[in-house]
C-alpha positions in Angstrom: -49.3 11.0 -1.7 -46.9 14.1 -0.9 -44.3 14.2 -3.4 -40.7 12.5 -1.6 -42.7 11.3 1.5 -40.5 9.3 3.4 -42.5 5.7 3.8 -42.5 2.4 5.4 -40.9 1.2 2.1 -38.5 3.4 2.5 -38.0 2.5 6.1 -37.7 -1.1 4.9 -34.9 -0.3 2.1 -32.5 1.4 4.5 -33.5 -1.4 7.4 -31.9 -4.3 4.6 -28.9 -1.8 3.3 -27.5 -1.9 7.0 -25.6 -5.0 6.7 -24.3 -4.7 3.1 -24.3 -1.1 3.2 -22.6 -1.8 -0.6 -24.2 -3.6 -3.5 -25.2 -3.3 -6.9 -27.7 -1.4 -8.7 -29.7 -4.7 -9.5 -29.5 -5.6 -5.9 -30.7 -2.5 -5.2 -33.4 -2.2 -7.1 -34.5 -5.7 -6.1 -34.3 -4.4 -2.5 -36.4 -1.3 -3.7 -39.0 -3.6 -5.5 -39.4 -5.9 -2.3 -39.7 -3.4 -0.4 -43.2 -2.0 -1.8 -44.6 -5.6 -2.3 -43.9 -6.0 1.5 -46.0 -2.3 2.7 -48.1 -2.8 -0.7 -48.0 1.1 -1.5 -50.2 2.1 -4.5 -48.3 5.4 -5.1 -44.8 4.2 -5.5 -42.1 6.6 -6.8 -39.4 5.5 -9.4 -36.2 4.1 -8.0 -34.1 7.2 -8.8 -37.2 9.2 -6.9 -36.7 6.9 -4.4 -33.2 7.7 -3.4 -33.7 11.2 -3.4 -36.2 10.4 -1.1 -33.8 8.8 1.1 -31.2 10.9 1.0 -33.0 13.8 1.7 -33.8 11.9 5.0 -30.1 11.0 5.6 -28.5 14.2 5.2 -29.5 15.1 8.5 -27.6 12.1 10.3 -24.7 13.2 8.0 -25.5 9.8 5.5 -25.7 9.0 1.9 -26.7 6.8 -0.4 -23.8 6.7 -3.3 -23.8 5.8 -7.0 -20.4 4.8 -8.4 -19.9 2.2 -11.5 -16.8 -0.7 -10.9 -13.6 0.3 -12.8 -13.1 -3.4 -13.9 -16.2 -4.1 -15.4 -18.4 -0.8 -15.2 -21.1 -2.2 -13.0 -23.2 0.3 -11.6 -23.3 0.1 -7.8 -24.5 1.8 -4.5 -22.9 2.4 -1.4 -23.9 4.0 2.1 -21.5 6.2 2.7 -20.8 8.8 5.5 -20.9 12.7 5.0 -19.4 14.4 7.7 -15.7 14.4 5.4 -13.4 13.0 8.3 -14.8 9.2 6.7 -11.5 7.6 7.6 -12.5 8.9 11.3 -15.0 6.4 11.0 -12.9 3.0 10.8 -12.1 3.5 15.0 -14.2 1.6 15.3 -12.4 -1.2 13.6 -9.0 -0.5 14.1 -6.7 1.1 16.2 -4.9 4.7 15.6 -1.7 2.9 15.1 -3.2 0.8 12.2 -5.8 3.7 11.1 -2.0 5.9 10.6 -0.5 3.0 8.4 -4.0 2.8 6.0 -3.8 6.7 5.5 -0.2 6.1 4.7 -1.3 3.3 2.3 -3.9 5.8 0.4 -0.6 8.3 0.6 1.5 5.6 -1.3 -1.0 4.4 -3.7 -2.4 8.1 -4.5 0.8 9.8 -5.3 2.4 6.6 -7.1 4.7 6.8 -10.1 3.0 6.9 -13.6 -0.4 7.2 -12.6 -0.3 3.1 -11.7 -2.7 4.1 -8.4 -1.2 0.9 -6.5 1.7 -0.1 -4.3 3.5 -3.5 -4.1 3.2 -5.3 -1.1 7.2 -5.2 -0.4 6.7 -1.2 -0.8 3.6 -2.2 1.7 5.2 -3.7 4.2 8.4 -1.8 4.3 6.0 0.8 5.3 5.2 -1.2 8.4 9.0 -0.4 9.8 9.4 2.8 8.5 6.5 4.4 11.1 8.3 2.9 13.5 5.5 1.4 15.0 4.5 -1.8 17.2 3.5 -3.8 14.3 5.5 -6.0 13.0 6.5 -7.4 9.5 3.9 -10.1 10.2 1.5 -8.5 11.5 1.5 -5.7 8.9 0.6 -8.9 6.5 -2.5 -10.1 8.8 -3.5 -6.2 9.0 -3.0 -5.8 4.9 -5.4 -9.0 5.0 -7.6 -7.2 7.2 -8.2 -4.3 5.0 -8.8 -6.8 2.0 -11.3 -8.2 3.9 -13.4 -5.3 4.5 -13.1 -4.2 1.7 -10.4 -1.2 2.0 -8.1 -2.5 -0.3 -7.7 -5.0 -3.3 -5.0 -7.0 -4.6 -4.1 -8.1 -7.8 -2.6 -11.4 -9.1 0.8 -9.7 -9.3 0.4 -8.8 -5.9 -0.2 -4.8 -5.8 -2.5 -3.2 -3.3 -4.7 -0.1 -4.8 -7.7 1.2 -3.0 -10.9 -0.3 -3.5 -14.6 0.8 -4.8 -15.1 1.0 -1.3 -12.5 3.3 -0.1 -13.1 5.4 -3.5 -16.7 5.7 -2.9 -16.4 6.2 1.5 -13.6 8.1 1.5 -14.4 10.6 -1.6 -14.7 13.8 0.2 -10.9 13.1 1.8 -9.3 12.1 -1.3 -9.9 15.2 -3.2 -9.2 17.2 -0.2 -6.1 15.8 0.7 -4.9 14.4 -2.9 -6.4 17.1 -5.2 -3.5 17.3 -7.5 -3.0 13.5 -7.8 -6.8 12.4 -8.4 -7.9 12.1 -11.7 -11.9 12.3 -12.4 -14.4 11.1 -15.1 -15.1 14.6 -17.3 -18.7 13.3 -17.3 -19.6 11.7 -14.1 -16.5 13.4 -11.9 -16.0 10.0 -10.5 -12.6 9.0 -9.4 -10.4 7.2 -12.0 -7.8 5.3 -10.8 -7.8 1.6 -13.4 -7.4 2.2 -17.0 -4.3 3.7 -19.4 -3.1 7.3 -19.9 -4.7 8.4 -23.3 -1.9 10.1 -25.6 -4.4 11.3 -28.0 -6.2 12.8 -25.4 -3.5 15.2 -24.5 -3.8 16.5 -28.1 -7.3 17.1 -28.6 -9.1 20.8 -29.1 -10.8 20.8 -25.1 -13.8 22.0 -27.1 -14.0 18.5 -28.3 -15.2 17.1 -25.0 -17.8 18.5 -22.0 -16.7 20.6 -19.7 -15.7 24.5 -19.3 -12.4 25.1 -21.6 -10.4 26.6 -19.4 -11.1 24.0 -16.4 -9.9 21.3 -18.8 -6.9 23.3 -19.5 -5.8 24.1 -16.0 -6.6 20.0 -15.2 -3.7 19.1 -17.8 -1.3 21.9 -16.7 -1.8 20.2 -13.1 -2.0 17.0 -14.5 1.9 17.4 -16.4 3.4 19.2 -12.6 2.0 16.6 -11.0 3.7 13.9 -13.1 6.8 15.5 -12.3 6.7 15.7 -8.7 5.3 11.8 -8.7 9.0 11.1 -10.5 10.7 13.3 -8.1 8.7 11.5 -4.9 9.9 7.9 -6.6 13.2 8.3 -6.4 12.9 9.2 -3.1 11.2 6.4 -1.9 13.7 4.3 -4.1 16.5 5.3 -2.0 15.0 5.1 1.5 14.1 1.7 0.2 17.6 1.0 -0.8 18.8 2.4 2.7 16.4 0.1 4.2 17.8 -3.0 2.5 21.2 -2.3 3.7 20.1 -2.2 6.8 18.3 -5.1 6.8 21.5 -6.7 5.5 
């Protein structure tokens, strides 16, 4: 067989990823394993083979197959994920302009919060609802925060604060670093997005030769990472007053 040929096993794999398009490596694998057994090919290539495979056949429909690990637990999972970088373009389909401008204000809010907490409490969500002056009401802005829950957008703790989920991190990649470079932080080793976990202090004083990575890159990264910091403080108190402005005149 010619090296990456693109097969019926292949064909099959992509065919039963449609309506997940998000799962975990052992599903995936299990997918990938069934997948032979049902076109019984003798010359099989090794899963990671086979999704090089795959992707080299998607790139031309602007599609990917993704590998990210879950913050909460460190699960490795997949994704199929568009690659044309306007991903959020791809959600009219589910929802309107008016509720596609109040998720990209959501990702604003949760991005750029205070401390590095990457989340937003529902009041602060909702308020948002009224402050773009938009159709939606308070209650709706509820059933559309739901919504997002739902599909997997968002996710909500027990304490009731909205942060992007592995979805959104893994679909909307390419827009995040784009639009949010100085407020993303990555993995030094895999480069995936960070956005669970606690700020390191003894981090901050180690010799950058101590870890992977050019030097100087590392360097810049915690020059940005202490501006940024500053400007997040600067953008809360901000949005503190507007919110206090907006309690008085809901009062």
């Amino acid at each position: 067989m010619i090296d990456n040929e693109y097969t019926d096993a292949h064909r099959l794999f992509l065919q039963a990823s449609l309506s997940e398009r998000f799962f975990t490596e052992a599903k995936a694998i299990e997918i990938y394993r069934k997948a032979y057994e049902a076109t019984a090919i003798q010359d099989q290539e090794t899963f990671t083979e086979f999704m090089t495979t795959l992707n080299t056949k998607l790139n031309s429909i602007e599609l990917e197959f993704r590998k990210s690990h879950n913050e909460e637990d460190g699960t490795a999972v997949w994704a199929l994920v568009n690659t044309n970088g306007d991903e959020i373009a791809q959600m009219a389909t589910d929802y309107s302009p008016i509720e596609i401008s109040f998720f990209r204000r959501l990702i604003e809010l949760i991005i750029t919060a205070d401390d590095e907490s990457f989340s937003v409490s529902s009041i602060t969500a909702l308020k948002e609802v009224v402050k773009l002056k938009t159709s939606i009401t308070k209650s709706n802005g509820e059933i559309l925060l739901q919504r997002f829950i739902d599909d997997k957008w968002l996710s909500i703790s027990s304490g009731g604060r909205y942060s992007l989920s592995l979805r959104s991190i893994l679909e909307l990649q390419h827009y995040l670093k784009k639009e949010f470079e100085d407020y993303i932080s990555e993995c030094i080793l895999c480069y995936d997005i960070v956005t669970k976990g606690q700020r390191c202090q003894v981090a901050q004083s180690w010799d950058s030769s101590n870890v992977f990575g050019d030097s100087d890159s590392i360097n810049n990264r915690s020059r940005t990472r202490r501006s940024t910091t500053t400007r997040r403080s600067q953008r809360s108190v901000v949005d503190e007053a507007d919110d206090d402005q907006m309690d008085q005149d809901d009062d």
